[in-house]
N, C-alpha and C positions, 0 to 999 in steps of 0.2 A: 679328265677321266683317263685312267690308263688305258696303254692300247688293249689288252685284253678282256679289257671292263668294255667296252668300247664295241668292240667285236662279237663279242658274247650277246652282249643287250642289243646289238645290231640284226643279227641271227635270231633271236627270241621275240622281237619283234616285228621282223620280217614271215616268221613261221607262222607268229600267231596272226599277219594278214592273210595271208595264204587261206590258213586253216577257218577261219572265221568267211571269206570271202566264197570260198569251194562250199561251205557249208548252209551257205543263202546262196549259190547260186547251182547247189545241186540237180535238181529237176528244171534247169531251163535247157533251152536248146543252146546257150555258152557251152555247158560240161557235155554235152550229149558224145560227143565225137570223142572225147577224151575217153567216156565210160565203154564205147563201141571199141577202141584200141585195146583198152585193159583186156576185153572178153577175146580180142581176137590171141592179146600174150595169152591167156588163158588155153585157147583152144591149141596153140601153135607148141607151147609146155609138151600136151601132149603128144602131139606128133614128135617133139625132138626126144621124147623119154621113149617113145615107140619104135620110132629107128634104132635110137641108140641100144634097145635088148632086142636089136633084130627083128622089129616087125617094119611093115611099111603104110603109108600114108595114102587113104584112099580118096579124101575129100575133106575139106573142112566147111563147114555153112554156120553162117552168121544172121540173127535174124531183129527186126529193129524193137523189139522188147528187150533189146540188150541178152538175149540169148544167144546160143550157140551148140556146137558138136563137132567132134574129131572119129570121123572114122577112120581105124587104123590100125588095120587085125594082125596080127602076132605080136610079136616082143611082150616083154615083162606087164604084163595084166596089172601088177600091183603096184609097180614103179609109173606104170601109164597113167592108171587113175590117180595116183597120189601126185603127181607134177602139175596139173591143173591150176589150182589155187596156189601153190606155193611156186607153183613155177613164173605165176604174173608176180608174185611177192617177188622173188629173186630178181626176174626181169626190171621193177623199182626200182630195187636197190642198186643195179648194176648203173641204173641210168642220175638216180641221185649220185653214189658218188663219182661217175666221170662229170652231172653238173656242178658239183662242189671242190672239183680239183682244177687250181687251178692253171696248170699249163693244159689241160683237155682241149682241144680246139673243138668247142661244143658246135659248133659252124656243120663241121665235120662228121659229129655224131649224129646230127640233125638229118642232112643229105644221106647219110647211109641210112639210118632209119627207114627213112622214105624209098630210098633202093629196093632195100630188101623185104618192105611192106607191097609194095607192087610186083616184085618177084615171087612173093611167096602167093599173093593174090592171083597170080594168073597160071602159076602152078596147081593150085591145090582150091581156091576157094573156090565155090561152085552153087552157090544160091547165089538168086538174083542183085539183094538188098549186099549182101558181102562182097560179093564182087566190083559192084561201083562204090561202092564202100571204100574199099581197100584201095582203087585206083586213087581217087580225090583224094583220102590221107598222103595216100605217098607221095602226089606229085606235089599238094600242098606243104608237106614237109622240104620237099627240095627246093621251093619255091623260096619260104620262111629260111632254108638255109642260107640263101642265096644271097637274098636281099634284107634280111634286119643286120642290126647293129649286130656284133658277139655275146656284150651285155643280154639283146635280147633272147639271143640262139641261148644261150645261158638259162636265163628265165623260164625259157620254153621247156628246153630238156628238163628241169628241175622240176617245172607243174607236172608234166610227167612220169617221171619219176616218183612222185609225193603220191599221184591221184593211182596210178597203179598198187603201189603199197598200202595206202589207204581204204580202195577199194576195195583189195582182197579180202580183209578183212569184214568187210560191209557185206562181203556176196556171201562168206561163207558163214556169216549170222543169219541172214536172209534165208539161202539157201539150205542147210543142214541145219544150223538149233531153231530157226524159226520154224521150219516147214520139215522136220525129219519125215513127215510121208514122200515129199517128190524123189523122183527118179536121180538122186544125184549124185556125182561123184563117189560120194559117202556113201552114199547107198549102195551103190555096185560093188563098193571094197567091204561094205558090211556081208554082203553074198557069196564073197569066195573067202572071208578072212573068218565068220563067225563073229567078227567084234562089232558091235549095233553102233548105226548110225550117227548117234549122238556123238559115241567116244571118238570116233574118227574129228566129228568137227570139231569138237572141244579140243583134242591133240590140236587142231591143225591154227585153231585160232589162237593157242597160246602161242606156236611157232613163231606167229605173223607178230603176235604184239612186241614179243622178246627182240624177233628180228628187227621190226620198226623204234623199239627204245635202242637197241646198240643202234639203228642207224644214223636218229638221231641225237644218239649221244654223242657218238664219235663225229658228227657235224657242226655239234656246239663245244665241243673240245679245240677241232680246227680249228672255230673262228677265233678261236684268240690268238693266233697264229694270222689273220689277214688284214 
């Protein structure tokens, strides 16, 4: 088989375990921690979209229903709540492609993760369930830096990366087209935008899909390059 046949069908069948294995082991306590991370890129979106148009960060809580909230009064109202869901999207992708590039010393992104998950915890999270939450992720990620193989610091950043991308897309079916009554994102940008509900998640879930084929397009493009 050529290298790039080779590489290709390596990558295609590597995703489809991922995707097939995440998908039977969704609702156990394996994914839970991973789904609890995605909510906290979630929550953390907004804080960094709230600084950045000058507001500031007044708390974040995290609750084990895989819920969550960013209080964080000023800055850009419609840039704050639209970072949310697409900002854990973005956050995926950032971390699938430094695990599919490879000079990345995923080791490294691994450890920083973990840094700046317990930084940002003892800064800003402030329920009980999020607080040791956030501790045990980040010291468990410095941990998992430390001591697996690269291969596996590899692997890890990657489920990562897949399950945030993936999720996004899962919370904001759930949350806005499932449920357009709850209080959500969408909801608050339908209250100062005029624009209902729906249209918000429906914009926001095509985002995510188009973003998650270029990403992994451009992953199964790579691999006939490895």
């Amino acid at each position: 088989m050529p290298a790039r046949s080779y590489g290709r069908l390596r990558f295609i069948l590597g995703f489809a375990l991922f995707f097939t294995a995440l998908w039977f082991l969704w609702d156990t306590p394996l994914v839970y921690p991973l789904k609890i991370f995605v909510v906290l890129l979630h929550e953390v979106s907004h804080a960094v979209a709230a600084v950045a148009t000058g507001g500031t960060i007044d708390r974040i809580t995290l609750d084990p229903r895989e819920g969550g909230a960013c209080y964080c009064p000023g800055g850009n109202a419609f840039l704050t709540l639209s970072a949310g869901y697409l900002g854990s999207l973005l956050w995926g992708g950032l971390m699938f492609i430094a695990a599919t590039a490879e000079r990345v010393k995923t080791e490294w992104v691994n450890g920083l993760i973990g840094v700046l998950v317990i930084g940002l915890t003892m800064l800003y999270v402030r329920s009980e369930f999020g607080f040791v939450f956030g501790l045990l992720f980040g010291l468990s990620m410095i941990g998992v830096s430390q001591k697996l193989a690269p291969m596996l610091n590899r692997t890890l950043l990657l489920t990562l990366g897949l399950t945030s991308a993936l999720y996004a897309i899962l919370d904001i079916k759930s949350d806005i087209l499932d449920r357009p009554e709850v209080r959500s994102d969408a909801a608050m940008l339908s209250d100062i935008t005029g624009v209902p509900t729906l249209a918000w998640g429906t914009l926001w879930i095509l985002l995510a899909i188009v973003f998650c084929f270029w990403m992994l397009r451009r992953a199964y493009r790579d691999a006939a390059n490895t």
